[in-house]
N, C-alpha and C positions, 0 to 999 in steps of 0.2 A: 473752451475745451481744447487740450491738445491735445491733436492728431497726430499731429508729425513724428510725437514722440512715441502713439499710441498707449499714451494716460488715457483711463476713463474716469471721469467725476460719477459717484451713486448718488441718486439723491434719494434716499428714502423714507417718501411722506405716504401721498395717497397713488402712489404707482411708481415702479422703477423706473429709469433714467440712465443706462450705461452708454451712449453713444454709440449703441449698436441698435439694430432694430429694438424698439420700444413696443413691446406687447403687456397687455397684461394677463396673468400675476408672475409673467415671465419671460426672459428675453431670447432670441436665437443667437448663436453661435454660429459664427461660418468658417470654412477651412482660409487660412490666410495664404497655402500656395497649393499648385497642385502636386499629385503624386499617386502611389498604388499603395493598397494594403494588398498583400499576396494573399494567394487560398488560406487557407487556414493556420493566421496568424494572428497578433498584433503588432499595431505602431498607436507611437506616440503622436498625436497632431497638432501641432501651431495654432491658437486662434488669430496669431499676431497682439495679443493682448497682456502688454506685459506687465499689467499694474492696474490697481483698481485702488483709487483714494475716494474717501466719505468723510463728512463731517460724523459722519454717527460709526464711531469705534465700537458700539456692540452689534456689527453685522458679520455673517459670514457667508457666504453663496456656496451654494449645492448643485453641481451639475448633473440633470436628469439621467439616470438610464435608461436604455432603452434595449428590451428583447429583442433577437435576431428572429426576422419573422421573414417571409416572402415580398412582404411592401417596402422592406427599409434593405432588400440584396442582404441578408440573413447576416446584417453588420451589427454588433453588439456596440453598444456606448458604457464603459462604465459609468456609473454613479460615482461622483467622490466631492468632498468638501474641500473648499477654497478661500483659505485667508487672505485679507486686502494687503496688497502690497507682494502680490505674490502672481508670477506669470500664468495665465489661463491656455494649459492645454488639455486633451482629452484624449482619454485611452481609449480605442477602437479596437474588436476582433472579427476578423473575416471566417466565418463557419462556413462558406461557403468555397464551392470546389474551382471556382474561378475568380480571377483577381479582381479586386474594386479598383474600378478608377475613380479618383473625383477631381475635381477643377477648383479655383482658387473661389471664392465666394460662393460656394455651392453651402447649403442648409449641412450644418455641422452637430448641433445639439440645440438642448437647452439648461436655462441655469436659472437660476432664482435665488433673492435675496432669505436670508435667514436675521430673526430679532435674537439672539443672546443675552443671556442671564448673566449679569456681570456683577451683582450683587456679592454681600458676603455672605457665606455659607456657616451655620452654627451647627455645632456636634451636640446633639440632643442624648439624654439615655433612655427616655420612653417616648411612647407615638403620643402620649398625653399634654408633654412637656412643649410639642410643637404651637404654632401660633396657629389657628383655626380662622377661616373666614367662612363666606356663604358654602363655599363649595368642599367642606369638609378637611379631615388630616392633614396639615399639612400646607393649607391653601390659605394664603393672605390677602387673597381678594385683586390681587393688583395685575394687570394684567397687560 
């Protein structure tokens, strides 16, 4: 694994593998330096994570959001999706009347891998015409 360059290798069989803490069926994020989000705003946040390589080209990661509540300092995490090959940071908003501080490796979010359908797609003219498996309409069995 290189660090130095912060590449992470996925390996996605029976649990993820980013070089970041490894939990399952999902991994944490931590801030890569520190800083403030002001009262009632947002910033954009560094994971330091500038790349994410897999042998398996039909994945995409999804980082969690999270409501502004009392336990998390009323800090919102957007949700959003992340293609490989592409820098990991997180949009954060402070609904609260005083600033956030956090520190460099302090718990940032979390993210999880996604399977994508990479298949080819047919243009059907009735729901009849579809390929049918156990699971009805539509459904090929393959999973």
């Amino acid at each position: 694994m290189d660090t130095e360059n912060n590449f992470y290798r996925v390996f996605l069989e029976d649990e993820l593998s980013l070089g970041i803490k490894n939990t399952r069926p999902y991994s944490h994020l931590y801030y890569n330096n520190s800083g403030t989000i002001r009262s009632n705003s947002s910033s954009v946040i560094s994971t330091g994570i500038e790349k994410i390589v897999s042998e398996d080209k039909n994945a995409i990661f999804f980082i969690l959001g999270e409501s502004p509540e009392e336990t998390n300092g009323y800090v919102e995490t957007k949700p959003q999706i992340v293609g490989q090959d592409e820098k990991i940071n997180v949009q954060q908003t402070n609904h609260f009347h005083v600033n956030k501080i956090y520190k460099k490796d302090d718990f940032l979010g979390r993210m999880v891998a996604l399977s994508c359908f990479t298949g080819d797609f047919e243009i059907v003219d009735s729901i009849n015409d579809t390929q049918r498996g156990m699971k009805g309409y539509g459904s090929t069995g393959l999973k």
